[in-house]
C-alpha positions as CSV (number, residue, x, y, z in Angstrom):
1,X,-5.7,29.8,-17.2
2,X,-8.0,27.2,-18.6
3,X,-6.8,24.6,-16.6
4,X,-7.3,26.5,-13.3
5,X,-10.9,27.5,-14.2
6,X,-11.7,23.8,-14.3
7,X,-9.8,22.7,-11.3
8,X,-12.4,25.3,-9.7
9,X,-15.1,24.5,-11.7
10,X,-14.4,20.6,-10.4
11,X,-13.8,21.5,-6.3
12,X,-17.1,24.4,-6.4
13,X,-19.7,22.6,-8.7
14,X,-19.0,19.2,-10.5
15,X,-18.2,17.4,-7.0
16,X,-20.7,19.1,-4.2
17,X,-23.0,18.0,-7.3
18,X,-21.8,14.5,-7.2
19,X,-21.9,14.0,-3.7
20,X,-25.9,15.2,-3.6
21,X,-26.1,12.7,-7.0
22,X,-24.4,10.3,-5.4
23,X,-25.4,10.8,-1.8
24,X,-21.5,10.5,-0.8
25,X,-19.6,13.1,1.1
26,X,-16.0,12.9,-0.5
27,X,-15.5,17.1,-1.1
28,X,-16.8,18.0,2.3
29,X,-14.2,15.2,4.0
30,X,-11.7,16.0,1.8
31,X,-12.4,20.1,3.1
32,X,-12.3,18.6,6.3
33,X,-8.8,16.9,6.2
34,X,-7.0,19.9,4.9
35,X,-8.1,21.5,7.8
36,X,-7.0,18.5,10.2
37,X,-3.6,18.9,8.3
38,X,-2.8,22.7,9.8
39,X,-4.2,22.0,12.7
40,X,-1.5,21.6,16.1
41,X,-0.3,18.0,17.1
42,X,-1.8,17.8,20.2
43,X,-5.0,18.6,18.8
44,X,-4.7,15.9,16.8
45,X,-4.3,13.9,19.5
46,X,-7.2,14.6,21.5
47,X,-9.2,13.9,18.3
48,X,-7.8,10.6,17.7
49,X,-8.0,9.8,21.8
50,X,-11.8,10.8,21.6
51,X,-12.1,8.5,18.3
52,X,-10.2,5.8,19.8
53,X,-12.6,5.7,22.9
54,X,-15.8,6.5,21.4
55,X,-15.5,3.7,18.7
56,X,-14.2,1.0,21.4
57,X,-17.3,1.7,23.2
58,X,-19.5,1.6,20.3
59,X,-17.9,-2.0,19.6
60,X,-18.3,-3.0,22.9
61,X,-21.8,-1.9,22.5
62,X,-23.4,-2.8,19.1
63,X,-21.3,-5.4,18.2
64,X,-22.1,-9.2,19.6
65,X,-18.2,-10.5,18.8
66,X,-16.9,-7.9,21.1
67,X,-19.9,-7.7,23.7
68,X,-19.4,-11.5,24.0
69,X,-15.5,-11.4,25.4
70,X,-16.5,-9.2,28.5
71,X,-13.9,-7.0,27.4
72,X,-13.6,-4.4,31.4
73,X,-13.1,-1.0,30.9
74,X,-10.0,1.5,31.9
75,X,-9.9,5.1,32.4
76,X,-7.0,5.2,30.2
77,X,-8.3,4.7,26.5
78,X,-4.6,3.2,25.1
79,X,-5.1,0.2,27.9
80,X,-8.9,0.2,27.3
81,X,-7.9,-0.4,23.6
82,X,-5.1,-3.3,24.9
83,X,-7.8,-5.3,26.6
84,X,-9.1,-5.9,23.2
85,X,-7.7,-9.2,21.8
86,X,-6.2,-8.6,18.2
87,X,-8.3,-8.9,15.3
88,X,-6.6,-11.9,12.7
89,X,-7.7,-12.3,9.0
90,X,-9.0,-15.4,10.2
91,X,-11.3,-14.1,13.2
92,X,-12.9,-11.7,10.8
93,X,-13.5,-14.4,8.1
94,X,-15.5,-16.2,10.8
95,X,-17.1,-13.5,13.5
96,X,-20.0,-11.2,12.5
97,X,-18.2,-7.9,13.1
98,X,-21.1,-6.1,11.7
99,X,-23.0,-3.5,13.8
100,X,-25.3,-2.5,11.0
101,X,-28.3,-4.3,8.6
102,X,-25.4,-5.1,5.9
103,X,-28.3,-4.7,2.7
104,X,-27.5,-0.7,2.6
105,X,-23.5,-1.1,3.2
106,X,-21.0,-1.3,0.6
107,X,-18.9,-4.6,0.2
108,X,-14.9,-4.0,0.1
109,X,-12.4,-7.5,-0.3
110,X,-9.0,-7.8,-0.2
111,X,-6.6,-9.1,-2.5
112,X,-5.9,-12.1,-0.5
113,X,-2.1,-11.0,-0.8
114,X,-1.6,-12.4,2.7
115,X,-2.9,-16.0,2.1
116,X,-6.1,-15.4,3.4
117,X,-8.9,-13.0,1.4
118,X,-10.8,-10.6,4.0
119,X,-14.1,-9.0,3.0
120,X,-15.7,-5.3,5.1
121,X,-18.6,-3.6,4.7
122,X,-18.9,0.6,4.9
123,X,-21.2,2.7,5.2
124,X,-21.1,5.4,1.6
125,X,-19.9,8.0,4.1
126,X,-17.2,5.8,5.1
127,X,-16.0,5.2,1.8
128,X,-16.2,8.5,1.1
129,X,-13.5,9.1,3.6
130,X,-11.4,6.9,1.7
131,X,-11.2,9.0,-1.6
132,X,-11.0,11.9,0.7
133,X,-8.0,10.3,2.1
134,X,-6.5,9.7,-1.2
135,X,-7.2,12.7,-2.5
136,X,-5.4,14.6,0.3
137,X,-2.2,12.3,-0.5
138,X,-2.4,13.3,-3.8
139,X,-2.7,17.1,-3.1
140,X,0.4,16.7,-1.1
141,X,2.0,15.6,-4.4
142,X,0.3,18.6,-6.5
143,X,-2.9,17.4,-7.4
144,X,-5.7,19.0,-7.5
145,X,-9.5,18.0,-8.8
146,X,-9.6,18.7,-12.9
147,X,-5.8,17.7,-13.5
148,X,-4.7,15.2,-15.9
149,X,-4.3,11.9,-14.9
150,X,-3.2,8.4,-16.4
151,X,-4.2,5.6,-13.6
152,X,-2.7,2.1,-13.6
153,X,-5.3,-0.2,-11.7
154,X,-6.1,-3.7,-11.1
155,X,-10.3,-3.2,-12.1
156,X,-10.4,-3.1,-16.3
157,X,-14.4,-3.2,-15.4
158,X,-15.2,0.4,-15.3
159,X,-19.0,1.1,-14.1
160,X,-20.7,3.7,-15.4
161,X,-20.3,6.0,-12.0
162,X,-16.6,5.2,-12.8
163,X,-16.3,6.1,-16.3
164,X,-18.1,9.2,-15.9
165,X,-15.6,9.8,-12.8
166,X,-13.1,9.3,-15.4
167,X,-14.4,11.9,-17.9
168,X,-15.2,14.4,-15.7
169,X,-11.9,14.4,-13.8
170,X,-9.9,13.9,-16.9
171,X,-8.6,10.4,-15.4
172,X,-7.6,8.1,-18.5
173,X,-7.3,4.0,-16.8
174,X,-5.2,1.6,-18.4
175,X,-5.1,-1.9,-16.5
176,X,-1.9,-2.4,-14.4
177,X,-0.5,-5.6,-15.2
178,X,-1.6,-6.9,-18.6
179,X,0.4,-5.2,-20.2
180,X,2.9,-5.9,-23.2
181,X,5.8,-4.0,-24.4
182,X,3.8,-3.2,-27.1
183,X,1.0,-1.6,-25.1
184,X,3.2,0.4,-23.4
185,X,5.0,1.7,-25.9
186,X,1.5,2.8,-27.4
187,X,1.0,4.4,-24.3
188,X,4.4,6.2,-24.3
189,X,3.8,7.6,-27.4
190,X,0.0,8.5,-26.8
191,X,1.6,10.5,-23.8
192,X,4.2,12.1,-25.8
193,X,1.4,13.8,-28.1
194,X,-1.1,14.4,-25.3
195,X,1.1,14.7,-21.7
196,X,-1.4,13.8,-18.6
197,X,-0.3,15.9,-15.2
198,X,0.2,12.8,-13.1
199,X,0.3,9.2,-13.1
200,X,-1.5,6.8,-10.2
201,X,-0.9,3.6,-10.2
202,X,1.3,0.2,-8.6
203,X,4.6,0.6,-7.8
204,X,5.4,-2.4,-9.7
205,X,3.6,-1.5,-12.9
206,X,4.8,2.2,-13.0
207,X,8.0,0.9,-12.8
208,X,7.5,-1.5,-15.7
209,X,6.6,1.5,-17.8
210,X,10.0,3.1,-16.6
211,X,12.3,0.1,-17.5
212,X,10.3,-0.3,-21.1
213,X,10.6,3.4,-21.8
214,X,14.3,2.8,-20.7
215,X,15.0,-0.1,-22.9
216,X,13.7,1.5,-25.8
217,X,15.3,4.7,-25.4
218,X,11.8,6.2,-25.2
219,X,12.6,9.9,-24.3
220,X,10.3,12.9,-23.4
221,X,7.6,11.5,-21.5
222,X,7.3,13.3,-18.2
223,X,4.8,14.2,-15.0
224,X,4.4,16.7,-12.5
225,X,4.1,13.4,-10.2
226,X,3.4,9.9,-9.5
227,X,2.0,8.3,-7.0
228,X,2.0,4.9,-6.2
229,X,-0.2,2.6,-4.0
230,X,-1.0,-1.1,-3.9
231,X,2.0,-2.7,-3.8
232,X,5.6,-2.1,-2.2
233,X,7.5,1.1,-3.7
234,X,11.1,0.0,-3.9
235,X,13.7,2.8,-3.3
236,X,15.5,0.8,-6.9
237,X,11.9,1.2,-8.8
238,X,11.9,5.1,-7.2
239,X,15.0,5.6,-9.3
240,X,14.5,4.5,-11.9
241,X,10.6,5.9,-12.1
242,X,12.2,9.7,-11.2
243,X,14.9,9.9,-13.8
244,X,13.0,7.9,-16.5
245,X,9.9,10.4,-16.4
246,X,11.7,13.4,-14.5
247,X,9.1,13.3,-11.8
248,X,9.1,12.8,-8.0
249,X,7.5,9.8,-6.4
250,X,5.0,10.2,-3.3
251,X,4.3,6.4,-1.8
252,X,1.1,5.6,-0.1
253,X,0.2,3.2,2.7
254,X,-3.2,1.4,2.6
255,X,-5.4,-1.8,1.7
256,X,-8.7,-2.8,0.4
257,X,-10.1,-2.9,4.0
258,X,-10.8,0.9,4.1
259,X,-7.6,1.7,6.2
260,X,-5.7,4.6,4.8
261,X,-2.7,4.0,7.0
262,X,0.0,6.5,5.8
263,X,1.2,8.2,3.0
264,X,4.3,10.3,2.1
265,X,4.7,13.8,1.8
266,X,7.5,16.1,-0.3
267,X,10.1,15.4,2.5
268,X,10.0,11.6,1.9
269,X,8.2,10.9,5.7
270,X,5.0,8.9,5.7
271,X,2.4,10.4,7.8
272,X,-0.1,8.6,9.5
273,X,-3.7,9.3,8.8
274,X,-4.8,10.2,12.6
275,X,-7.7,10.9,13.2
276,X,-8.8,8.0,10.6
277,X,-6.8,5.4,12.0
278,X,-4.7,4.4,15.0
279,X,-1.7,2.3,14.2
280,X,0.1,0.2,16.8
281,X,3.6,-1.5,15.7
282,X,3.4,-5.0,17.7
283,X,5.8,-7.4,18.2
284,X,5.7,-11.5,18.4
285,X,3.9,-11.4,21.6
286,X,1.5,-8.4,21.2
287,X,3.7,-5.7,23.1
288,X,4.7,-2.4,21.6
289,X,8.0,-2.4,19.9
290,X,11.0,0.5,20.8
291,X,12.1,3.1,18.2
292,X,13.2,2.1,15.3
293,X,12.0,-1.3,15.7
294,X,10.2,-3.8,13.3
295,X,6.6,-4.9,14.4
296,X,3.6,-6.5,13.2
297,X,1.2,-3.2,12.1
298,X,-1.9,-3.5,13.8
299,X,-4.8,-1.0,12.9
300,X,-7.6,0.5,14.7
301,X,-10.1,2.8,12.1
302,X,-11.5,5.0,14.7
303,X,-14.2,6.0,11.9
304,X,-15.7,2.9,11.2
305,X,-19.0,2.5,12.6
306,X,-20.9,-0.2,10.2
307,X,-18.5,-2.7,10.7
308,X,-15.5,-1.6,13.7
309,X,-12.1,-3.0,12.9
310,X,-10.4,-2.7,16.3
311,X,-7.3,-3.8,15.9
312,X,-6.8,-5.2,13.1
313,X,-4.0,-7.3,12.4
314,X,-2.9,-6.7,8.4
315,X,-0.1,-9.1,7.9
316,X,2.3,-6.2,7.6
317,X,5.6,-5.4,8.8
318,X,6.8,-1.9,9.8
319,X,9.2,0.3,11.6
320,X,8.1,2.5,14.6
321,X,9.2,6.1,14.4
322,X,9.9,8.2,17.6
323,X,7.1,9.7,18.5
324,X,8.8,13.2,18.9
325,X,10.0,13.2,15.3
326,X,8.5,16.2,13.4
327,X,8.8,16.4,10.1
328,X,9.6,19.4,8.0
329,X,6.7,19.9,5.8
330,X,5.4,21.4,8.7
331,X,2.1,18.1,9.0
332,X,1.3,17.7,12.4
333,X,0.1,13.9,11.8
334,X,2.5,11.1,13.8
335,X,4.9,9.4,11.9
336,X,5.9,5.6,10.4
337,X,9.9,5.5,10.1
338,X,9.6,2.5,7.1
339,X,7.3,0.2,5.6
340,X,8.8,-3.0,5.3
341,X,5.8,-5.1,3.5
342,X,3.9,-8.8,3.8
343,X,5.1,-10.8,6.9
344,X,5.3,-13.4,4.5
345,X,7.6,-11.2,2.4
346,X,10.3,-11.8,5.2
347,X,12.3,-15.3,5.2
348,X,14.1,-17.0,7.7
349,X,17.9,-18.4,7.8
350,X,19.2,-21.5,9.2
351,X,20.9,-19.2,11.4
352,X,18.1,-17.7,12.6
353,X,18.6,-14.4,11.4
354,X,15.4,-12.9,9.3
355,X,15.9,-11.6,6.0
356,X,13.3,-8.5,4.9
357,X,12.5,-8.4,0.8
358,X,14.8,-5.1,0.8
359,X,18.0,-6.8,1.6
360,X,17.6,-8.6,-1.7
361,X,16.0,-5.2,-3.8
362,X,19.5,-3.8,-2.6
363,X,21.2,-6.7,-4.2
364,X,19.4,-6.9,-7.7
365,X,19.0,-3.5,-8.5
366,X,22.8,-3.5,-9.4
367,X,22.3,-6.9,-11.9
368,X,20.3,-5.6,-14.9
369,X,21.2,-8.3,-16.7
370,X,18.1,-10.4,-14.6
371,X,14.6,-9.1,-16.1
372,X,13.0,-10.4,-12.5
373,X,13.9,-12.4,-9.9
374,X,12.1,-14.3,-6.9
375,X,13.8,-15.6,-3.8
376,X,11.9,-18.7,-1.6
377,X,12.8,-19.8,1.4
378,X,13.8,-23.8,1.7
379,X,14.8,-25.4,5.2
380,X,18.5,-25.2,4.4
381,X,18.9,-22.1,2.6
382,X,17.3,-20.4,-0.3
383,X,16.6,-20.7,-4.0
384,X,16.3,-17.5,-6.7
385,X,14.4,-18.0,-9.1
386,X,15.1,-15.5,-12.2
387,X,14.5,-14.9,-15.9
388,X,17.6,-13.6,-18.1
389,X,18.1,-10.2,-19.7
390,X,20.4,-8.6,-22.2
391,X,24.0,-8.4,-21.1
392,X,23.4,-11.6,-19.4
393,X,26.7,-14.1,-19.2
394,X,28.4,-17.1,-16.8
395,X,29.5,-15.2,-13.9
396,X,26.5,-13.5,-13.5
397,X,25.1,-15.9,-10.3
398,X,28.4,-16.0,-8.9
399,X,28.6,-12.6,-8.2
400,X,25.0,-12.4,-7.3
401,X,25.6,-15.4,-4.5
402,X,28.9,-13.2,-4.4
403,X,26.9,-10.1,-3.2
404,X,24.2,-12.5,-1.0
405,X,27.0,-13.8,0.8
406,X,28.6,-10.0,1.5
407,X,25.6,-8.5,2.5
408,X,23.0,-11.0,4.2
409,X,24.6,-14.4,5.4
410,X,28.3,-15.8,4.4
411,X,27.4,-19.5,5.0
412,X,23.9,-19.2,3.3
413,X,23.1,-21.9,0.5
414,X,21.9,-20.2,-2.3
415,X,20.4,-22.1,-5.4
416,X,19.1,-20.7,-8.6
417,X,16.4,-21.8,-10.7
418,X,16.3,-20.4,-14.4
419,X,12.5,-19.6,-15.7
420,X,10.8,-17.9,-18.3
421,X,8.0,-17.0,-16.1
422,X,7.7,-16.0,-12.7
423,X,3.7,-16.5,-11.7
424,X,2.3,-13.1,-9.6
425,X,0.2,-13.5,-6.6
426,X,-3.9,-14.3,-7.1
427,X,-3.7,-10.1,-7.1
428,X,-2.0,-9.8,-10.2
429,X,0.7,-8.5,-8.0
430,X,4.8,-9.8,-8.3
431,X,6.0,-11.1,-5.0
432,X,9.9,-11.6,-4.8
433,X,10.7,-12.6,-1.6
434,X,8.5,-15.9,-0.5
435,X,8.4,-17.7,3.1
436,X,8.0,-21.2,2.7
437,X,4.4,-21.0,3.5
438,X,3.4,-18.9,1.2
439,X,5.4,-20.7,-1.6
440,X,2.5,-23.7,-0.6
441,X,-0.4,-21.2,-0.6
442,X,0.8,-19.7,-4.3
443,X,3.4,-21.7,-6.2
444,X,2.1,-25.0,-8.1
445,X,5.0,-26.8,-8.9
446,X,6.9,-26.4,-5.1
447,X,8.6,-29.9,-5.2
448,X,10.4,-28.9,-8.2
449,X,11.2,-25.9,-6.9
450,X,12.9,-27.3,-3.7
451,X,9.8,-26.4,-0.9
């Protein structure tokens, strides 16, 4: 009962407060979104068709970049937005996309995960409808404002906005990926006496507190959820996460550039934020993949009016869904069948055949005798790197070139390199599948690796 009367003492006073405070408008969008969300299909359609033209011609209009490339109009909005040329991490490092005086907007960069680091600027309002976006993911997974929640994140400077943010809505940080054994085992215990609702964090780090609760039989630590974001969620780390905590996993899809592209809902379908966003699957040459396809994720935010983002090219790879697909939680948003990841986290074989990071996931989730691995792409093959574990012995490689051989490529040439650490991307994040030109963009020592 106590718990309830501050989830409503959060959603009807602390955060109207905070956005007059703060001069943000996260409750109201948030209010706004679970509307959108029982709300028919196709009139969710017509909003993001309205968005989708009214932003290209705002673009067209207030931005010089865009009014520069006599872009011609058509009647039909989905071949007006095709007569925009894609937007590259590179274009957007070097155009003035900004249709606003920048003093009053607020700054947002990427990770750089891709090879190359891409800065934004939004308006509060806009970043506003990021939490609200968040938020509503996390609602699908339980949550509501006032619960309990341990967060793993990437910032150990909290400001003072965000500390108080993390007193008043009972959030409790911990930083994601400097973290020892030790820590966590602190942690794990400091949970066991005081249990948090949920836990928010990166895939890869939530599953690091998984596998260290595993290996040291650490028992009775438990949420009514997690939810992941940031990095790729494995279906192994899902596993493990869900039967190590006795929780259920909800995945979200979105990056530092203020595009909340998808997130998953209790059946396990990621939805696609629509009206927010309008996500086109692409292939090699720009045309729109068929069903069940991979493609190059290209993303139009339909409400981004300080600086538009029309088709925006993430250096992702996904797989379309059919557009008739509904899914049975009853959300009328569209659908993404499967996020695959980086482009750069797919590698190429001498025989031509490409190889996506899951195919090897699939493979090392059944060899717990390697703490991590990493697999890089070399002209003639590939090399894994890996670090040992318990229960480690001789015939461990073979049967892991065993299982390559089975399941991706028969004639590949696999080499291993033993290591005792595997470096993480400038992001803090672990990469384990490597194209050869992002080996060169990350790795230091690539002629003793093989690049």
């Amino acid at each position: 009962m106590i718990k309830m009367i501050y989830n409503i003492f959060t959603e009807q006073v602390i955060l109207p407060l905070s956005d007059i405070v703060l001069k943000t408008t996260l409750w109201k969008t948030f209010k706004q979104w679970k509307i959108l969300e029982k709300k028919e299909a196709k009139d969710l359609k017509k909003l993001e068709n309205d968005g989708l033209e009214k932003i290209l011609n705002y673009a067209l209009k207030e931005v010089s970049y865009y009014n520069n490339l006599n872009i011609s109009h058509a009647s039909d909005v989905k071949k007006f937005l095709a007569n925009f040329p894609i937007l590259t991490k590179e274009i957007l490092k070097k155009e003035n996309l900004l249709a606003v005086e920048s003093s009053n907007l607020v700054k947002r960069s990427s990770s750089g995960s891709s090879g190359v680091q891409s800065t934004v600027y939004m308006s509060k309002k806009e970043v506003s409808a990021i939490a609200a976006i968040q938020a509503l993911w996390w609602s699908w997974a339980g949550y509501r404002f006032g619960n309990t929640v341990l967060q793993a994140g990437i910032n150990p400077q909290r400001g003072v906005v965000k500390r108080l943010k993390d007193i008043v809505l009972r959030f409790k940080y911990v930083n994601a990926f400097s973290l020892s054994d030790k820590d966590i085992l602190n942690l794990l215990e400091e949970l066991k006496k005081s249990p948090r609702d949920h836990l928010i964090g990166y895939a890869s780090s939530i599953y690091s507190m998984a596998l260290v609760a595993q290996k040291y039989g650490v028992e009775g630590v438990k949420f009514h959820s997690v939810m992941s974001l940031g990095d790729k969620m494995f279906s192994h780390y899902k596993k493990v996460i869900e039967a190590q905590f006795s929780t259920k996993v909800f995945d979200t899809y979105g990056c530092s550039e203020g595009l909340m592209m998808a997130g998953e809902c209790e059946a396990g379908k990621y939805h696609i934020m629509s009206p927010h966003v309008y996500i086109e699957i692409l292939d090699d040459d720009n045309k729109e993949v068929k069903v069940g396809e991979i493609g190059h994720v290209v993303v139009t935010r339909l409400d981004a009016y300080a600086m538009p983002l029309i088709r925006y090219k993430l250096g992702d790879l996904a797989v379309k869904a059919d557009p008739k697909t509904k899914c049975s939680c009853g959300r009328p948003f569209p659908l993404l069948e499967k996020v695959i990841g980086r482009e750069t986290d797919v590698i190429y074989l001498p025989s031509g055949k490409y190889v996506t990071v899951h195919s090897f996931t699939g493979i090392f989730e059944y060899f717990s005798e390697i703490k991590q691995f990493q697999v890089i792409e070399l002209e003639d093959g590939i090399i894994v790197r890996y670090i040992k574990d318990s229960g480690f012995n001789k015939l461990t490689l073979d049967n892991v070139r065993q299982k390559i051989h089975e399941q991706i490529d028969n004639k590949l040439k696999v080499l291993f390199k033993i290591e005792t650490y595997i470096e993480p991307t400038a992001s803090g994040k672990p990469c384990m599948v490597m194209s050869k030109e992002k080996a060169k963009i990350y790795l230091k020592d690539t002629k003793n690796i093989g690049v």
